[in-house]
C-alpha positions in Angstrom: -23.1 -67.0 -35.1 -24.3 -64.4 -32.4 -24.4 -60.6 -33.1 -21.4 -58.8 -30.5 -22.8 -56.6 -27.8 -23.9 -53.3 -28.9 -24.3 -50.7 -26.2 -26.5 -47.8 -27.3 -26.9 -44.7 -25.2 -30.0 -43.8 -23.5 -31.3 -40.2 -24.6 -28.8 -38.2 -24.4 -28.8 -39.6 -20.9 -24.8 -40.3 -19.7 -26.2 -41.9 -15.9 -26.9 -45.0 -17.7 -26.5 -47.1 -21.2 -28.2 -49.7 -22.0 -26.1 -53.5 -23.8 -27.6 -55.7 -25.7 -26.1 -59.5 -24.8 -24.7 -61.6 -27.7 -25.2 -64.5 -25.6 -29.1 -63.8 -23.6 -29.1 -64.9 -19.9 -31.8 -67.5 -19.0 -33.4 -66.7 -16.1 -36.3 -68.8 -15.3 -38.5 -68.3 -17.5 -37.5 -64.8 -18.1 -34.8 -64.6 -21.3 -32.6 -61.0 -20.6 -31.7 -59.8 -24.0 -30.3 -56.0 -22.7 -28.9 -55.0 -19.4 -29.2 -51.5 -18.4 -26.2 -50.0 -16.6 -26.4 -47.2 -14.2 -23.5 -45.2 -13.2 -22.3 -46.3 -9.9 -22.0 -43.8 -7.3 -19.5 -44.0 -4.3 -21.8 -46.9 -2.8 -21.8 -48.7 -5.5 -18.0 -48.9 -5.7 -17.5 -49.7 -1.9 -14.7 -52.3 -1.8 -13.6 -52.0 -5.5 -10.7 -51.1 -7.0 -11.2 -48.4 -9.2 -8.1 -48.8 -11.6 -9.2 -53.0 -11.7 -12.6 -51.6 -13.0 -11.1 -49.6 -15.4 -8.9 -52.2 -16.4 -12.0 -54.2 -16.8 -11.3 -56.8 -14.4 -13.2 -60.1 -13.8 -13.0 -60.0 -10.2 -13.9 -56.0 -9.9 -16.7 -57.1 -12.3 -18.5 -59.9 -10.7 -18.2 -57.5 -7.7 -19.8 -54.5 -9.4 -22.2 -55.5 -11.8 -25.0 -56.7 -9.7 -24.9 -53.7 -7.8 -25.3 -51.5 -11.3 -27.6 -53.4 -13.5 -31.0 -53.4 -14.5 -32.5 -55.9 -14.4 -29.7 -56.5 -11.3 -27.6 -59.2 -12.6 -27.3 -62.1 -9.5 -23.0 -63.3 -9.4 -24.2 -66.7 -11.1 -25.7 -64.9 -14.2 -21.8 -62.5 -14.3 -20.1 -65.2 -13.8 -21.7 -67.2 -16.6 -21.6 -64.5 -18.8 -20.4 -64.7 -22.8 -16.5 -63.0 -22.6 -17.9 -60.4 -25.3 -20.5 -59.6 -23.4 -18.4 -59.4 -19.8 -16.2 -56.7 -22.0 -19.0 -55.0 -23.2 -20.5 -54.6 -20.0 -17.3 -53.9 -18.0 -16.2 -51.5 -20.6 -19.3 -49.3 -20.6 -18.9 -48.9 -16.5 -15.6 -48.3 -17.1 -16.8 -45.2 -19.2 -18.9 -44.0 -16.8 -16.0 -43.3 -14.8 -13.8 -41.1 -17.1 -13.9 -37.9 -16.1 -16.4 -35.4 -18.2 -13.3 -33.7 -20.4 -11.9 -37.1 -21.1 -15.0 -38.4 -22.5 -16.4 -35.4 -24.4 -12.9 -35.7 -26.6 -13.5 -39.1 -27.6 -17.1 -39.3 -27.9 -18.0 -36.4 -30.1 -18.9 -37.4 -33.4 
């Protein structure tokens, strides 16, 4: 049985969060266990949907990720990603781009 995705934040740090994958990507001889995600800026969303990414579409997804992860995910590695771990991932970007108010009402403990 494999442990769901766990994002933790960074430091108090809201420009990026870092998942851990239920499922690790092999990559060589390189195993990725976490995935940091950086908050995409306007170039990072060129040719994206915004309301598909926070809908956390597949397509928007394999689209954005590579451009926002660290290590940067290639579209092979999205595309063979666990489902719980595509949610986890598309769900934290999707965070990133609620605006400030929005998230401070739902994220204080």
């Amino acid at each position: 049985m494999t442990t769901p995705s766990t994002p933790t934040q960074e430091s108090k740090n809201t420009d990026a969060t870092t998942v851990t994958l239920s499922k690790p990507i092999q990559r060589g001889d390189t195993t990725i266990k976490q995935v940091t995600l950086i908050k995409p800026n306007a170039g990072a969303l060129r040719g994206v949907n915004l309301l598909n990414v926070m809908q956390v579409d597949v397509n928007a997804l394999i689209t954005l990720l590579p451009r926002v992860t660290d290590p940067a995910l290639i579209e092979n590695e999205v595309l063979a990603l666990d489902p719980d771990d595509l949610f986890s991932l598309g769900s934290e970007v999707a965070t990133f781009l609620l605006p400030s108010d929005v998230k401070s009402q739902f994220m204080t403990p």
